[in-house]
C-alpha positions in Angstrom: 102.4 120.3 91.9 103.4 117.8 94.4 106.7 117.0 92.9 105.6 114.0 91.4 106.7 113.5 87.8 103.7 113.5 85.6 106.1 113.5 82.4 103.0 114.0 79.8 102.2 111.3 78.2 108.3 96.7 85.0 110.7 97.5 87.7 113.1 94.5 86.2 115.9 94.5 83.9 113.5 92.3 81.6 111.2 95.4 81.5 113.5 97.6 80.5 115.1 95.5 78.3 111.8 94.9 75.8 111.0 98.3 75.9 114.1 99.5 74.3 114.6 96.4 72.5 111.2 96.1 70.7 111.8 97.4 67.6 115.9 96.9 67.7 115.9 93.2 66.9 116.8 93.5 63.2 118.9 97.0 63.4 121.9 96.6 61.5 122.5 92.9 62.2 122.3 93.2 66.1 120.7 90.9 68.7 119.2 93.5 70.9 119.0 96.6 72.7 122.4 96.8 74.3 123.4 96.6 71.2 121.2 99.6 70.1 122.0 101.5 72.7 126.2 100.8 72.5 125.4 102.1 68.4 123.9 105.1 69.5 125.7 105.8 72.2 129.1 105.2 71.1 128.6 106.6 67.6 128.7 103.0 64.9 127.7 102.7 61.9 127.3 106.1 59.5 125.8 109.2 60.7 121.9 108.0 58.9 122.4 104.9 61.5 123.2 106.5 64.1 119.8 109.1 64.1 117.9 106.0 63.0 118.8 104.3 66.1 118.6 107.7 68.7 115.1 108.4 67.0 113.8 104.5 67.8 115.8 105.1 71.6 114.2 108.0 71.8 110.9 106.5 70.8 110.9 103.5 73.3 112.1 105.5 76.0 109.5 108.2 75.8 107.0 104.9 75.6 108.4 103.1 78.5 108.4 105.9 80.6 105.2 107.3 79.7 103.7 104.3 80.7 105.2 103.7 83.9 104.7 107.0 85.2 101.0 106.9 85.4 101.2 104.8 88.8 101.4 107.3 91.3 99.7 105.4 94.5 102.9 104.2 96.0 104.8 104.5 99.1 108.0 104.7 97.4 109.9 107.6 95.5 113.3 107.9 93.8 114.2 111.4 94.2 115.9 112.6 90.6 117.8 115.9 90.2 115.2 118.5 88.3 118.1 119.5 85.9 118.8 116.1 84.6 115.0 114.7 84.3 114.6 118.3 82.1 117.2 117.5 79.7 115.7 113.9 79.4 112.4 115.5 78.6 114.1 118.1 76.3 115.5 114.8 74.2 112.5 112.3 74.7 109.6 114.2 74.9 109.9 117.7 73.2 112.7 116.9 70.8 114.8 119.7 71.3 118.0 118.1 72.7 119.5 116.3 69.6 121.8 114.0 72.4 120.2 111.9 75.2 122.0 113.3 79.0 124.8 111.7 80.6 124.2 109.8 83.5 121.8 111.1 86.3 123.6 113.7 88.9 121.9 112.8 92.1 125.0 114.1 93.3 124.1 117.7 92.5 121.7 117.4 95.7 123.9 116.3 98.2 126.4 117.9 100.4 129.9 115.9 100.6 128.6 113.9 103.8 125.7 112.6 101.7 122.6 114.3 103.2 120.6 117.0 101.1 121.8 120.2 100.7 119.9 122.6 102.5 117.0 124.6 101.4 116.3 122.3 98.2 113.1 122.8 96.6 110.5 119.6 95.3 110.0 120.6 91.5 112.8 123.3 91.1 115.7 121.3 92.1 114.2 117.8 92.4 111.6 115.5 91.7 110.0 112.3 92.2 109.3 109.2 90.2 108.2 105.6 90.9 110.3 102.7 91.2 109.8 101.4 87.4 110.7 104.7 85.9 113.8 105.0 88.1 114.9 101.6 87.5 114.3 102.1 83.4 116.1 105.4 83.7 119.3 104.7 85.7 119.8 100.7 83.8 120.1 103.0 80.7 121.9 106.4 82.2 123.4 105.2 85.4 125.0 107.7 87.7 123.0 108.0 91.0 123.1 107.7 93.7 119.6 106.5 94.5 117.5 108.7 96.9 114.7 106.3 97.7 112.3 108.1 100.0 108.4 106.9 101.5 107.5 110.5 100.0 108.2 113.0 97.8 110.5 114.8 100.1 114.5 114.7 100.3 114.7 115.4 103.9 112.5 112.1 104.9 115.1 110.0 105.6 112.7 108.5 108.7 111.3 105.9 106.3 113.8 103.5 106.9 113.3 102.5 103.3 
């Protein structure tokens, strides 16, 4: 595998917006996806709600990003810690997580001057995905840092990128 993300199955805040808001707009009274995602996230409304509204985040996430990752021709990669992206496949994709992840722990791949640790593995210990999926991903999770590369490789740093 070359690393890329392949997860089976817009790069703006709009994007990401209407994909987790599309089906949110009459949940419970609220406006829209923040909204959705504050419910789920911070634990409103009765228990019923609150897997009602994980199972329709769950749904337009898996969606979004299933979409997005299909574009593979580009020149630009966000590097993403392995560990995290698995437990966001373990929630959105097979189901087996009953919580989405915490924010993403670029971190993990770092040493404490900011440059990769050293023998780090594409696939086992990271991976790469596209500028949409990234931007979806870290609007919703946060965390970071961003690892922008010109390849799937976290020891290019020659890009300039």
């Amino acid at each position: 595998s070359n690393g890329a993300t392949t997860l089976a199955a817009s790069s703006t805040s709009s994007a990401a917006a209407a994909a987790l808001g599309s089906l949110s707009s009459t949940v419970r009274g609220k406006k829209g996806p923040a909204d959705t995602v504050a419910m789920a996230v911070n634990g409103s409304g009765d228990d019923l709600s609150r897997a009602a509204l994980l199972a329709e985040r769950r749904l337009n996430e898996r969606v979004f990003v299933m979409n997005a990752d299909r574009k593979h021709d580009t020149d630009e990669w966000y590097i993403i810690t392995a560990g995290w992206l698995q437990e966001w496949k373990d929630w959105a994709l097979q189901e087996t997580r009953a919580e989405p992840p915490g924010p993403i722990r670029n971190d993990e791949l770092l040493q404490a001057n900011g440059r990769p640790k050293k023998d780090l593995k594409k696939v086992t210990h990271y991976r790469g995905i596209n500028r949409e999926v990234w931007t979806f991903l870290h609007e919703i999770y946060g965390g970071g840092p961003v690892l922008r590369r010109s390849s799937i490789d976290i020891y290019d740093d020659s890009s300039g990128l």
